[in-house]
N, C-alpha and C positions, 0 to 999 in steps of 0.2 A: 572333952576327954579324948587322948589321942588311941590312936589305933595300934594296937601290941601286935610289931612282928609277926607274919606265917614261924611258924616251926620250920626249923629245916628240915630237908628229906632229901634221901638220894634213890636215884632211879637205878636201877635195876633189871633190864628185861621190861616187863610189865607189872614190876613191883615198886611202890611208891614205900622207901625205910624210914624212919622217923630214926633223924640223927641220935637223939638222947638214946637211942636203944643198943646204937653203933658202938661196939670194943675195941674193933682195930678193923685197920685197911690197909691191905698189904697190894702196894705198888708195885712189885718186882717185873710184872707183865705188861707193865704198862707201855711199852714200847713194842712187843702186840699187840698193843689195844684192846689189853684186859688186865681189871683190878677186881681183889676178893673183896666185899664187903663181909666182915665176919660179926654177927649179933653176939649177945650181948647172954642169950642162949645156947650159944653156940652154934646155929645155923650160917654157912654161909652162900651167899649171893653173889655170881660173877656180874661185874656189870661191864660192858664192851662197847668197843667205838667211842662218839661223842656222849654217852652215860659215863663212861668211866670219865673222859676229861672233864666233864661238866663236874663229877661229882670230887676230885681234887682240886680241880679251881674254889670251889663250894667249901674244902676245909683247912686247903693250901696249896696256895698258886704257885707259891717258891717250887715247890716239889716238884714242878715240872720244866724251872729253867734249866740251862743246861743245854745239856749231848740228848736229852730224852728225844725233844719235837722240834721238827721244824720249822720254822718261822720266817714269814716274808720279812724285807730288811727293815727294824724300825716299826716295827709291827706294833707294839706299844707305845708309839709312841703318841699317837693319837688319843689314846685311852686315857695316857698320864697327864700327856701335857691340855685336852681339850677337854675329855669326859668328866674327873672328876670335879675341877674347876666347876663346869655346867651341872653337876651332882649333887653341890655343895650349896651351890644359888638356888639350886629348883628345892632341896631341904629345909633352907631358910625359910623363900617364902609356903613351906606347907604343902608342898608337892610331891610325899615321898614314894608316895607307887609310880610317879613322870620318875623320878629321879631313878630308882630299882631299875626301870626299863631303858633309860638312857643306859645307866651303867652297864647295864646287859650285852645292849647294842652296841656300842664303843668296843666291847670286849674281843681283842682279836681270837680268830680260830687260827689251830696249828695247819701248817699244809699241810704234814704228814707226820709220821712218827719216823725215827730215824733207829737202823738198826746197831746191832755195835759193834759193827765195822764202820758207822756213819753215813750208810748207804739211806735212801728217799723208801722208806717200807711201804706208800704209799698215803692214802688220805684216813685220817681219823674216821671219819663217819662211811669209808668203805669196809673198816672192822669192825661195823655194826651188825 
C-alpha cells in the first residue's frame, strides 16, 4: 500500500493553514516580504519573509519569476538541470520522502526581494 501525500499547509506566523481551507492569496506585498493568506471563512493570515516565499513556491513558483526577487546568476539551474533528474530516479526506485527532500534542497533561495525601482530591498528571511 503506498503512502498518501501530507496535505499541504502554508505557514503563517505560528500557524500551520490547511490549503483546502485556502480562498485566495493576495501577492501584492510580496516584494515586502508579505503575502495575505485569506481562508476560506474569511480570516486572514499575513505570512512574512521566507513563509511567504515558501508558501508561493508551495502553490506557484512562476509567480515569483520576474522583477519580484533576486537571484544569483543561473540559480536554477541546478535545480532543473540536476535535482529533478535525481527526483525522478529516487521516485522510481520508491524513495519519495529522499526525493521531496532532495527537491527541497536543490531549491534555490532568493537573495533578496527587489523593490520597484529594482533596487536589493534586502534578504527574504530578514523580512521575517
Amino acid at each position: 500500500m503506498r503512502d498518501a501525500p501530507p496535505p499541504l499547509v502554508l505557514k503563517a506566523g505560528d500557524l500551520l493553514l490547511p490549503f483546502d481551507d485556502v480562498d485566495r492569496i493576495d501577492i501584492a506585498g510580496i516584494e515586502q516580504g508579505s503575502i495575505l493568506i485569506v481562508m476560506r471563512n474569511g480570516t486572514v493570515h499575513e505570512a512574512k519573509g521566507f513563509d511567504a516565499i515558501e508558501a508561493v513556491m508551495a502553490v506557484k513558483p512562476s509567480a515569483l519569476e520576474g522583477l519580484r526577487l533576486r537571484w544569483r546568476p543561473h540559480a536554477w539551474a541546478f535545480h532543473n538541470i540536476v535535482g529533478h533528474p535525481v527526483v525522478q530516479l529516487l521516485a522510481w526506485f520508491g524513495w519519495k520522502r529522499a526525493a521531496v527532500r532532495f527537491h527541497d534542497w536543490t531549491t534555490p533561495e532568493p537573495r533578496g526581494f527587489k523593490t520597484r525601482a529594482g533596487a536589493d530591498a534586502g534578504s527574504p528571511k530578514e523580512h521575517g
